[in-house]
C-alpha positions, 0 to 999 in steps of 0.5 A: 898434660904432661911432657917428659924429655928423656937424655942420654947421658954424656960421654963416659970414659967408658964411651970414649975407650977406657976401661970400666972398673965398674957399671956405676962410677964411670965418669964423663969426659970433658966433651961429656961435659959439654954435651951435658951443658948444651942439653941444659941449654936445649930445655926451654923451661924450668922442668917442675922435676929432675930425674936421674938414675944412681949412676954418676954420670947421670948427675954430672949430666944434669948437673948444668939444668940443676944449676940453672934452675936450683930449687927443681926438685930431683929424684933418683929413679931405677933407671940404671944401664942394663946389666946385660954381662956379669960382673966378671965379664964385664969390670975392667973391660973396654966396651971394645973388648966386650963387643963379641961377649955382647954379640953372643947375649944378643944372638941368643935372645932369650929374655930370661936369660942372666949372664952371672952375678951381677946381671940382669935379665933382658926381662927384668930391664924392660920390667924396670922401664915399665915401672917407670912408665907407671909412674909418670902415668901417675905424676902430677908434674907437668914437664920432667927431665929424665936423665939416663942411658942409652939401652934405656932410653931405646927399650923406652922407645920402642915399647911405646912404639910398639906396645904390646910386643911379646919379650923376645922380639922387644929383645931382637928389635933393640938389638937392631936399633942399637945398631941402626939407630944409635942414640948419641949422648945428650940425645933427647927423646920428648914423650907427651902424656895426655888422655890416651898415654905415654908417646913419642914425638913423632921426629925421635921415632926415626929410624925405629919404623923402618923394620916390622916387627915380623921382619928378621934381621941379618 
């Protein structure tokens, strides 16, 4: 048996309406910061390994559960934010300004699609959360702490709430739970590993149930 809690990172700079000189530096504010030292608080025990992604707001954010349990080994795993933009459209942008260009990648959802150099498809992301579904299938740590970012957390969400779905209706319902059930920062989403697999704690699929998946969104 395994427990695996995934976090979302604190506020960004870039969450808080600063421009992003690029996806990997944005730093957290001091709230971020805050938030990072109460989702510490809220992990009952010594985890027996810390991941984070390459990005550093991911380790800001598990900087305060490093602190308190020093020697928990910690990894880096490829669990970065989705590049859903190309470089171009997207360093030095506010997420405000890059709201219609998102809106545009959605409404076309096409998994495969790549914005320009520096994106990846929709299908490479998902790909990229199921290795790490392969992974924990296979750890043999018993409580792990999982540092990272919103559109991962809620790809990993439903693709253990709905197992299976084919790559363009996993594209269309993220795009609706990003917009109807948001992940605040410092969010945790608990999964258990036992015989049957990877699944959710029932209380954090809230929200996602709402729709089927054969349902269009408006």
């Amino acid at each position: 048996m395994t427990d695996v809690w995934f976090i979302r990172h604190g506020e960004s700079t870039t969450n808080a309406g600063e421009v992003s000189k690029d996806r990997s530096s944005t730093t957290l504010t001091a709230l971020g910061h805050e938030q990072a030292r109460a989702a510490s608080l809220a992990i009952p025990k010594a985890p027996d390994l810390i991941v984070v992604t390459p990005y550093i707001r991911t380790h800001q954010t598990a900087a305060p559960l490093q602190g308190r349990f020093p020697q928990t080994p910690r990894e880096i795993w490829d669990l970065q934010e989705f590049s859903a933009l190309s470089e171009e459209n997207y360093n030095n942008r506010t997420w405000t300004e890059r709201i219609p260009l998102m809106q545009v990648f959605w409404e076309r959802n096409d998994p495969d699609y790549v914005d320009g150099a520096g994106a990846e498809s929709f299908i490479a992301m998902a790909g990229r959360v199921q290795t790490a579904f392969t992974h924990l299938q296979t750890r043999k740590e018993k409580f792990i702490v999982v540092f990272a970012h919103g559109y991962i957390i809620q790809t990993a969400r439903l693709m253990l709430a709905y197992p299976g779905l084919p790559a363009s209706e996993l594209m269309r319902r993220l795009s609706h739970s990003t917009r109807n059930s948001h992940i605040d920062n410092g969010w945790i989403m608990r999964v258990h590993r036992d015989a049957q697999g990877l699944r959710v704690h029932e209380e954090d699929l809230k929200g996602l149930k709402t729709e089927s998946p054969s349902e269009q969104v408006d």
